[in-house]
N, C-alpha and C positions, 0 to 999 in steps of 0.2 A: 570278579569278571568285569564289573560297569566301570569299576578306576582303571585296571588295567588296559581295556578299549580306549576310555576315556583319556589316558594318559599316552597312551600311545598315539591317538588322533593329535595330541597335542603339543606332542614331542616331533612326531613328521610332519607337521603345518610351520612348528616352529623352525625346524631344519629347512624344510623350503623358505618361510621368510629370511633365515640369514643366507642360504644360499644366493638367495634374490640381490640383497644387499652386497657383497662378494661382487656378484655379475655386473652390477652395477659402478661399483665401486674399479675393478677392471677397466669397463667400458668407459670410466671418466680419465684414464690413465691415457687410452686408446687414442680418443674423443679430443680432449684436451690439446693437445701437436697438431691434428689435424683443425679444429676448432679456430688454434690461432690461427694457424694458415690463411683460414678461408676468411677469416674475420680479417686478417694484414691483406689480402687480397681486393676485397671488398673495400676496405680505407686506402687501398693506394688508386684503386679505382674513382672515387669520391675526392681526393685529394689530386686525381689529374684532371678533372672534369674542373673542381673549383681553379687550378691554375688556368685551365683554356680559355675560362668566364673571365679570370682578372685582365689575362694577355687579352681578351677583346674589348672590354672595358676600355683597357691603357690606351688600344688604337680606336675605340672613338672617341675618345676625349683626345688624344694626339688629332684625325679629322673635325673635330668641333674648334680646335684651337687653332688649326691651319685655315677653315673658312674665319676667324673673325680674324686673324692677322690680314687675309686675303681683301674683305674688307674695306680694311684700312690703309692698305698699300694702292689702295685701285688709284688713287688721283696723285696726276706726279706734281701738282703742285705742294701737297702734305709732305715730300719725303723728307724733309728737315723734321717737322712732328712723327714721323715714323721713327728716323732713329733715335730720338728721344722719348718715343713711347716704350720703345724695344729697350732699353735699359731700363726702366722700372718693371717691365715686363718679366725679366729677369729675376729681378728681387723679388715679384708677385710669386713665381710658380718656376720654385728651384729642380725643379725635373724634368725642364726644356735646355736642353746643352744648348743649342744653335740655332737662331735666326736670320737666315742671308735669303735675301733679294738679289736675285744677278739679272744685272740687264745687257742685252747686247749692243754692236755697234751693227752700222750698215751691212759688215762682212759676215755676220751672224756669231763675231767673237765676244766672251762675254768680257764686260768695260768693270766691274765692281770685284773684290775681291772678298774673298770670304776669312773671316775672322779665327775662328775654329775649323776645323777638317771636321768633314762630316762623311756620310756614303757617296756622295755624286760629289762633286768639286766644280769649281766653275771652272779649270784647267780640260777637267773629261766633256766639258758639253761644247767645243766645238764641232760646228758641224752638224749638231743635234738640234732636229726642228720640236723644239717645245708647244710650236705652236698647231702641233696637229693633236695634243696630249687632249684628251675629253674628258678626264676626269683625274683628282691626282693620284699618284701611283705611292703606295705604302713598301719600303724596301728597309732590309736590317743587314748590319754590316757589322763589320770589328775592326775597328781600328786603335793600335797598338794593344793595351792591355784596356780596351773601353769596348761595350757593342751598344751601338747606335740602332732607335729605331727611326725612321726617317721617312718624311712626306712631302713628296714635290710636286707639283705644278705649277700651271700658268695663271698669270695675273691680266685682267681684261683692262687694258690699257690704254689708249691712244696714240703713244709715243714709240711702241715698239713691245715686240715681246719682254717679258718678263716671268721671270720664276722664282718662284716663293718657296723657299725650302726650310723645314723645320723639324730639329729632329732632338732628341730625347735618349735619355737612357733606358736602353732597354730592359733592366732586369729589374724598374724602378716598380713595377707590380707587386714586387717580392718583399717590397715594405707594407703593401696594404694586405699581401697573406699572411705575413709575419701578425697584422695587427688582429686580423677578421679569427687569424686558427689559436692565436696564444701561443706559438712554437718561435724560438730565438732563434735564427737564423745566421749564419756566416761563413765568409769566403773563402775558401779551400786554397790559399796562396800558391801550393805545390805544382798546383794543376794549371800546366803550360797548354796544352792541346784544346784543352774547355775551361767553361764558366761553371766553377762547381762549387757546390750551396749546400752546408751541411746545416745539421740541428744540432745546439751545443748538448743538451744533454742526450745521453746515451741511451740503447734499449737493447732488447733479444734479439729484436727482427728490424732491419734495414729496409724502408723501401726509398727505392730511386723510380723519378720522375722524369724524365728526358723535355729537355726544352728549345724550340729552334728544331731547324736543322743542320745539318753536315755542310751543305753549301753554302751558307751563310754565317748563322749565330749556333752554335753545339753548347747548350750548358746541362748540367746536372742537379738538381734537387734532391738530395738525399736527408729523409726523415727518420725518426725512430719510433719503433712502436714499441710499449710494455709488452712484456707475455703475459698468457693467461695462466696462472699456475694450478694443477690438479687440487691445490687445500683452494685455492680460490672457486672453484668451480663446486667443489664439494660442499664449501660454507653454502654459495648461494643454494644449491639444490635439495641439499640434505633435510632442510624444512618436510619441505614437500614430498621428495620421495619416501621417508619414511613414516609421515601421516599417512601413504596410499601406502605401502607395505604393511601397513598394524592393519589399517582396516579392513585390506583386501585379506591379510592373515584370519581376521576375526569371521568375514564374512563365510572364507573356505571351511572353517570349522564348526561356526554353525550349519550350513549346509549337510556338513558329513554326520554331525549330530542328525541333523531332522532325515537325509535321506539313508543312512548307513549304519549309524548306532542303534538308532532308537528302534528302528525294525528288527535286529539282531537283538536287541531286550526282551522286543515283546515275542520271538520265534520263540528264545529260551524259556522264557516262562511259560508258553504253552507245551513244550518240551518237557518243562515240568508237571507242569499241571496233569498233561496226559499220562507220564510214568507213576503220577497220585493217583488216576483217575479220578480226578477232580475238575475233567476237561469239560467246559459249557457245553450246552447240545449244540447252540447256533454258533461253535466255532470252527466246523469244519474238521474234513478226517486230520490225522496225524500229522504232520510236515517232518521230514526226518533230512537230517544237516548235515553235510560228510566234511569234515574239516577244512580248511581253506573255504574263502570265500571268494576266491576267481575260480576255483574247481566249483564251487558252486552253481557260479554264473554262465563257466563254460558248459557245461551237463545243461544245466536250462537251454541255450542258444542252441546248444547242440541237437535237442528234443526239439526244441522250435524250426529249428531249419531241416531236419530230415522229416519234416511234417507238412511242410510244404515249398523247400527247394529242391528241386534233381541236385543230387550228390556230384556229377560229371561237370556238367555245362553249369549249374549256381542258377536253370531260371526257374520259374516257377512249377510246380509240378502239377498234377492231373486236378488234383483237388481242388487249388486254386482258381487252375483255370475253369473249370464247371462253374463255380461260384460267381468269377466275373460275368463269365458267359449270361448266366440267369440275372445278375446285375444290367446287364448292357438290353437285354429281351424286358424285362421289365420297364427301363427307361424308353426302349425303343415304343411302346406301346403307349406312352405318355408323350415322348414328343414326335414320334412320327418320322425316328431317322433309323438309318436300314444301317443293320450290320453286316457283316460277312465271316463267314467262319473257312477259315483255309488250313485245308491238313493239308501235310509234307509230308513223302513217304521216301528216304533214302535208302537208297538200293543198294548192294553187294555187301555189306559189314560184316557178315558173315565169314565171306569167303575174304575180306580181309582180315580182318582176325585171325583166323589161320595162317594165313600166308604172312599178315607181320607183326602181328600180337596184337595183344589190347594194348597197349598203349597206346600205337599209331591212331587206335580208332576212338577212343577218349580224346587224343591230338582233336582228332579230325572235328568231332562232334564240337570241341569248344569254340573250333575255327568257324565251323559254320554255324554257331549259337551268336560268335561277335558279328558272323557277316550281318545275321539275320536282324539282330539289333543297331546296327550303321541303317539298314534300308526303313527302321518301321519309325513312325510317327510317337511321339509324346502318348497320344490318345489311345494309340496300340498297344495288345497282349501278346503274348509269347511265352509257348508253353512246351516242356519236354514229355510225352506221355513214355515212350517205351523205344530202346533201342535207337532208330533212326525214325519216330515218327515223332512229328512238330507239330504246335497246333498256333492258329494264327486267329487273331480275332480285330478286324479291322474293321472302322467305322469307312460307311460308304456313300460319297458325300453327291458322286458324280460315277457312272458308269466307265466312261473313256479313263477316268482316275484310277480306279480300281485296276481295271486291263494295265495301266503302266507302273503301277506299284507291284503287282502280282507279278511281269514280268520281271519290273527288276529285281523281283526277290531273287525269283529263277533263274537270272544269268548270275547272280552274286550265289548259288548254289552250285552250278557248272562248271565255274570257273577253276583253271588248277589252284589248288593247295600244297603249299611248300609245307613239310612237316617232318623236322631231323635231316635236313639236308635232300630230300626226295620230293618230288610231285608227284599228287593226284589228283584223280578226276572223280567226280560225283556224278552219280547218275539219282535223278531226281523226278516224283511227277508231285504233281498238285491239284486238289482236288476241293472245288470249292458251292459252297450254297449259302443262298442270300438270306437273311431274316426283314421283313415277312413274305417276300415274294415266295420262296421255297420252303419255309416251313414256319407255322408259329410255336412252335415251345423248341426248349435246347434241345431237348432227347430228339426230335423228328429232326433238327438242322443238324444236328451231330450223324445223324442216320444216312441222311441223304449227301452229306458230304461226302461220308465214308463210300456213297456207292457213286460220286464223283471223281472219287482220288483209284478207285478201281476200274474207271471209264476210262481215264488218263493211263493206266498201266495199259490197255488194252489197245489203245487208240494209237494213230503215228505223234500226235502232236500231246507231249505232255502235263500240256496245263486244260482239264475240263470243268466247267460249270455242269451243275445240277440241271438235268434237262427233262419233262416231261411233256405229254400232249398239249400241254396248257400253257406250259410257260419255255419258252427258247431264249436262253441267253444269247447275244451278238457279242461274238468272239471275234471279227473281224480281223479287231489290233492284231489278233497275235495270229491269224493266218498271214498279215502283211508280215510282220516279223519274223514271223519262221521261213516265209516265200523269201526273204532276203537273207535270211542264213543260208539256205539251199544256193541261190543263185551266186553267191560268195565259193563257198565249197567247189558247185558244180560248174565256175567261170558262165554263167549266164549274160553276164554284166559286159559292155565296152564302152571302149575310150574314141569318143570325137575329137577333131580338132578346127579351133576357129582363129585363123590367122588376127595377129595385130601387127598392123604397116604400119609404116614412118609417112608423116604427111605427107613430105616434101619428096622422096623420092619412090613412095610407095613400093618399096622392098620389107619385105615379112622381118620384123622384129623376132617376136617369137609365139607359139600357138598355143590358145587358152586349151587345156584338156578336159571335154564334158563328159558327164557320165550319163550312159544309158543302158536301155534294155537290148539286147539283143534281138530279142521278138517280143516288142511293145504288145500285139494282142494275145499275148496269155497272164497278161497283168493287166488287172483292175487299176491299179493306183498307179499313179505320175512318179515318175522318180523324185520328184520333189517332195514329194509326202513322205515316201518311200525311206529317205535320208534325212526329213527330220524326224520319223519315227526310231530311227537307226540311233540318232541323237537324243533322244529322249530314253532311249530302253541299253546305252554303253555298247552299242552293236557298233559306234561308228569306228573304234581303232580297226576295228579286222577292216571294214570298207577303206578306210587312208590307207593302211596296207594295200591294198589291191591295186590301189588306185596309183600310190608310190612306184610299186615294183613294173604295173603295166608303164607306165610314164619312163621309167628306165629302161625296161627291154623296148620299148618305141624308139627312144634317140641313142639306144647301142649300135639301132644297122648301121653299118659300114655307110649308107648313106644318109644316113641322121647325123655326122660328127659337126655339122654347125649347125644343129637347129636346136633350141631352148622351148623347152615347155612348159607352159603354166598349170600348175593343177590348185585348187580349194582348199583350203585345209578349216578341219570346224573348230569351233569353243574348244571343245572337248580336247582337243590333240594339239591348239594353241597352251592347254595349260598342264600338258603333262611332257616334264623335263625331262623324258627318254625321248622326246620326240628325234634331236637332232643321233641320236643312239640309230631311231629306226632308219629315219633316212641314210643316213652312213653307211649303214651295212647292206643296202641297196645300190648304192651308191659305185659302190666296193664289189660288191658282187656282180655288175652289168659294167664296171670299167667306164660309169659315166663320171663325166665331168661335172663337178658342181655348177660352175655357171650355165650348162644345159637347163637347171632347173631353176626356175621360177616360181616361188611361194607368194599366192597372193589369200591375203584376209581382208575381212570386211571389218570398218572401222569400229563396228559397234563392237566387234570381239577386245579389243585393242579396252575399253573399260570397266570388263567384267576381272578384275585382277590386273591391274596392270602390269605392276611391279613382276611378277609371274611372266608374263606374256614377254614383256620387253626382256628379260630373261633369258628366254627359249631362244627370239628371234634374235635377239643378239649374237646367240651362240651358233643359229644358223647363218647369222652373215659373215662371222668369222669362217665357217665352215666353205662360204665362198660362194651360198647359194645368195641368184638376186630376189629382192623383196618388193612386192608390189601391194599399196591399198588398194582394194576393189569396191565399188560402190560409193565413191567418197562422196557425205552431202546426206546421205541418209542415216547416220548414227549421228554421234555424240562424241568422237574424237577430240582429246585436249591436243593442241599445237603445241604444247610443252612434251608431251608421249611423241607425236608425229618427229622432233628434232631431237630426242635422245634413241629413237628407231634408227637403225642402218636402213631403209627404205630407200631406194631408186626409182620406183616409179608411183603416180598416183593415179588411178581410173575411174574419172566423173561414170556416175551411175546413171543409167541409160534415160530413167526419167526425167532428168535434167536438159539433155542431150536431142529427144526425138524431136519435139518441138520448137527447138529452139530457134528457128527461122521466123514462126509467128508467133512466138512468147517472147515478150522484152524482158520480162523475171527471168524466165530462163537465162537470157543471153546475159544478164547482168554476174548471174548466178556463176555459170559458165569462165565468164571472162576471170571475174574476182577469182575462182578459184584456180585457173590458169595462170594467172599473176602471184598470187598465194605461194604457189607449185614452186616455179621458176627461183623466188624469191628464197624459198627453203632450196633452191639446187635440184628439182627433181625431175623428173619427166612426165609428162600426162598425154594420159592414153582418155580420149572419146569413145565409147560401147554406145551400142545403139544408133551407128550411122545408117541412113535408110536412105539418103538422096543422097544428088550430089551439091544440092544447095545446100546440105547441112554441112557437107564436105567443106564445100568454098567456104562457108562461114566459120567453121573451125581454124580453118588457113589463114584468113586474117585475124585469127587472134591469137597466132603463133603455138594453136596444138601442134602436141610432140608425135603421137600417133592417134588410130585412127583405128576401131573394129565395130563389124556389124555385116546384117545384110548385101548393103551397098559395094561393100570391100566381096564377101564372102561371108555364104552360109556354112557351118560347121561339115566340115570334108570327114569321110571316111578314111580309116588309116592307110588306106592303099591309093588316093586320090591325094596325100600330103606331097609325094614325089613331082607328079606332073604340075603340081601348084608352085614349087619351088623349081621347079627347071624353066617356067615360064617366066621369061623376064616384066614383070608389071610395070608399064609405063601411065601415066598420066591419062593420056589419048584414050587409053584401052579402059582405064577403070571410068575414066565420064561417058563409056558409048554401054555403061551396067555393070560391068563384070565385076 
């Protein structure tokens, strides 16, 4: 049995090393085509960079050679020593074609004639004022089967203009790459249309180099590269990859030796031992081995996990969780931080069962085991005891925190459930008690919970804390949040509206839509609280609904077809890509016209995801709806997001805006961003006008519109007609109105 383990461990470590070798050996085949590629890639990239180095070399040594001829031509008493210099000059530095001096006469014709043809000729420069040239000008040409690179300008003179032209063979570079690479170079005769330069010896891979261009000088540089051959690639590597194959072989088989054999030796022998009874006292009862050793291991895991996983959901089961729970009570009591224990009690499975098997409801339980693990913390437990009951064990760091994790359990419990093509709804309550406020040991916080999560059944509002004479939890949170689910349901909620005018002719552009209460004194909280609570606990899709569809049946009356309303949209509904879905089918449904609607966001939204964001609105300016920032000045907006937005309009934020008659920050503030505005193409709209000196000073600084007070307080929807049939003139808004 030990050789046959043994050799078998040795026989399947040695099949995987040559397997290894094999894959590797493949991958060099693979590797190798692509290798050269990137390798002849990379060299023709390196070998066009060294061409561009030498071509600019050539021309400052061609301008270094043009300033010391220049020079020596300045005095026209030398010019007899000039053209005797210029012939030795010649012999010195055989890769200068041409050196002419043209001078003119009175009529500005040139008197000297040139030797060689070069790019400029002294025949093309009549006419041509040289002498306004500031510095000389570097120009490449072809003439007949020659290209010239060439530098002219002017000579400061006494006697009259002059020009100093000196020019050179152009592809004379290609002798000092020839010398710097070691590659033999030469001229491609054939090639009438270009200058084209091959490599005498041959390769695999060709790379061409372009040089010049098309409107001037067009040549070719064509190199050759060796290929990399798969025995090439093999030799260098094989070293090394098969010292790391032997030794990662050796290492994998000792391992299975020390973790896998040697334990199977010593099982057997005890196996033995005990069928001799000859088994030690201190070795423990019997162990008994059912052949295969993954049947082994699965029977173990399998005893492991129905011992303390739920078989349905995979989370922990009852056991477990008791055990954290007295883990988390024991720590709690050393450092003085409060737990929470929250049962979940889900309702009807019974009576779904029935009506659509257990499967559906095994569906359901796993869906809301992954909801419930998306909402909880690292720190957090989660536990299945029975049926539809959960157990939640959260640390509790801050009260107001707990209230908004609790609820968002709860709407992530509520919510439908798609399962086999069908929705359902969960009916859910929770029932919770604190450690140590509500109880000191598990057994009393498990106790008192339980008669929490039975307060919640009994009660309207489904989520209750443990309550006694002594100690009253503030549930506050979640009476504001369920008073705004109701008021959603029950249309409690309406829509204001606050005109934004054009400066100049004070005609209503289009009206911001606020949201309010219907009857302000039966709520506590400000709608502003109100809908960042909405925001914090996933309440706000249903509120943008409301808010959307009220916004569309406003500008469907027959006497809305040209009025555009502005409505808020939040974070939340800026990053979910059904957004332009919802408004659509709104849209559609009320026969309103996309540009009736105006989406405005605050710029801080615009950097929590951008790429997301720009996205959505994107697909809402295709859809035709206009786009307005709101607030601008108090986030963190990049200008790079603001000019890849379809955006039309931009609305300085009102604390910029109120004081800005006796704030010179402001007014700076103001102006720059009006200019900003304009400069991107956009419109700006002033909030928070309250006089009419704030009026006049927006007007000279070319604001686009104009909302606030001064204009107009937020109109009732039946007060939007009479405000729109009134013609607003000038006169009428400076005497208040």
């Amino acid at each position: 049995m030990k050789l046959s383990i043994s050799w078998l461990s040795a026989i399947i470590v040695g099949g995987l090393t040559l397997l290894m070798c094999l894959l590797w050996a493949a991958s060099l085949l693979v590797l190798s085509d692509r290798q050269h590629q990137q390798s002849g890639e990379t060299l023709r990239q390196n070998l066009h960079a060294q061409v561009l180095q030498l071509q600019q070399n050539q021309q400052l040594w061609l301008q270094s050679q043009y300033y010391l001829l220049n020079t020596l031509a300045k005095s026209p008493a030398d010019s007899q020593n000039f053209q005797s210099f210029i012939w030795g000059y010649y012999q010195r530095n055989p890769g200068i074609w041409a050196v002419n001096l043209v001078k003119f006469d009175a009529l500005g014709r040139p008197e000297s004639k040139s030797i060689k043809p070069g790019c400029l000729q002294p025949e093309q420069m009549r006419g041509v004022r040289f002498d306004d040239f500031l510095v000389p000008r570097i120009s490449s040409c072809r003439i007949e089967d020659r290209a010239l690179l060439e530098i002219a300008g002017p000579v400061a003179t006494d006697v009259g203009p002059v020009v100093l032209l000196v020019s050179m063979d152009y592809f004379d570079f290609l002798q000092k790459f020839a010398s710097v690479t070691g590659r033999k170079l030469q001229r491609d005769a054939s090639a009438s249309n270009a200058f084209r330069f091959y490599e005498i010896e041959a390769g695999d891979l060709e790379i061409t180099i372009p040089i010049g261009s098309a409107d001037s000088v067009y040549g070719e540089l064509r190199l050759a590269q060796p290929s990399l051959s798969f025995w090439a690639l093999f030799e260098r590597q094989a070293a090394i990859v098969m010292s790391i194959l032997v030794l990662a072989a050796l290492l994998v088989f000792l391992l299975l030796r020390r973790l896998l054999i040697d334990p199977i030796y010593r099982l057997a022998e005890k196996m033995r031992m005990a069928a001799m009874g000859a088994l030690p006292e201190d070795a423990g009862p019997p162990q008994v081995v059912q052949p295969g050793l993954a049947s082994l291991h699965r029977y173990f895991q399998q005893m492991q996990d129905s011992a303390t996983l739920d078989p349905v959901t995979g989370l922990n089961n009852r056991v477990i969780f008791e055990d954290r729970l007295e883990q988390a009570i024991r720590e709690g009591k050393r450092s003085g931080r409060k737990h929470a224990l929250v049962m979940i009690d889900i309702r009807g499975l019974d009576e779904l069962v029935l009506q659509r098997g257990q499967f559906i409801v095994d569906s359901l339980l796993r869906r809301v085991a992954e909801h419930l693990r998306e909402s909880l913390r690292e720190s957090d437990h989660l536990s299945r005891f029975e049926r539809g009951l959960f157990a939640l064990l959260l640390e509790v760091p801050q009260q107001e925190q707990l209230n908004n994790l609790v609820e968002k359990i709860y709407l992530s419990l509520i919510q439908r459930h798609r399962i086999s093509g069908r929705e359902f709804e969960l009916e859910a309550f929770i029932g919770i008690a604190i450690y140590p406020d509500h109880a000191l040991d598990a057994e009393t916080l498990y106790q008192n919970a339980s008669i929490a999560l039975v307060a919640a059944e009994k009660s309207e509002w489904p989520i209750e804390f443990y309550q006694d004479t002594d100690n009253i939890t503030d549930v506050s949170g979640f009476t504001i949040i369920q008073s705004l689910r109701r008021a959603i349901e029950r249309d409690d909620l309406k829509l204001v509206f606050q005109p934004v005018v054009e400066l100049q002719s004070y005609q209503t552009v289009y009206l911001e839509a606020l949201l309010r209460w219907k009857d302000p004194d039966r709520h506590d909280v400000s709608i502003e609280q109100t809908i960042r609570l909405a925001e914090q606990n996933h309440l706000i899709k249903s509120l943008t609904n409301w808010i959307i569809e009220s916004a569309c049946r406003f500008v469907s009356q027959p006497s809305m077809q040209n009025v555009a309303v502005g409505i808020n949209l939040s974070m939340i509904d800026l990053h979910d890509s059904r957004l332009p879905e919802r408004i659509g089918s709104y849209l559609q449904q009320y026969q309103v016209r996309p540009a009736q609607i105006v989406i405005e966001i605050t710029e801080g939204q615009i950097m929590q995801n951008p790429e997301r964001v720009i996205e959505v609105l994107s697909h809402l300016g295709v859809m035709g709806l206009s786009l307005s920032i709101d607030d601008f000045g108090t986030g963190q907006a990049s200008l790079t997001y603001l000019k890849e937005l379809p955006v039309e309009k931009l609305k300085i934020d009102q604390s910029f805006v109120r004081d800005i008659v006796s704030n010179p920050d402001d007014q700076l503030i103001v102006r720059a961003t009006i200019e900003l505005a304009h400069t991107l193409d956009l419109k700006v709209v002033a909030e928070g006008v309250e006089t009419l000196a704030v009026c006049e000073l927006l007007a000279e600084m070319s604001c686009d519109h104009v909302q606030g007070y001064y204009i107009s307080r937020p109109l009732e929807a039946d007060q939007v007609t009479t405000w729109l049939e009134t013609s607003i003139k000038p006169d009428l808004v400076r005497q208040g109105r």
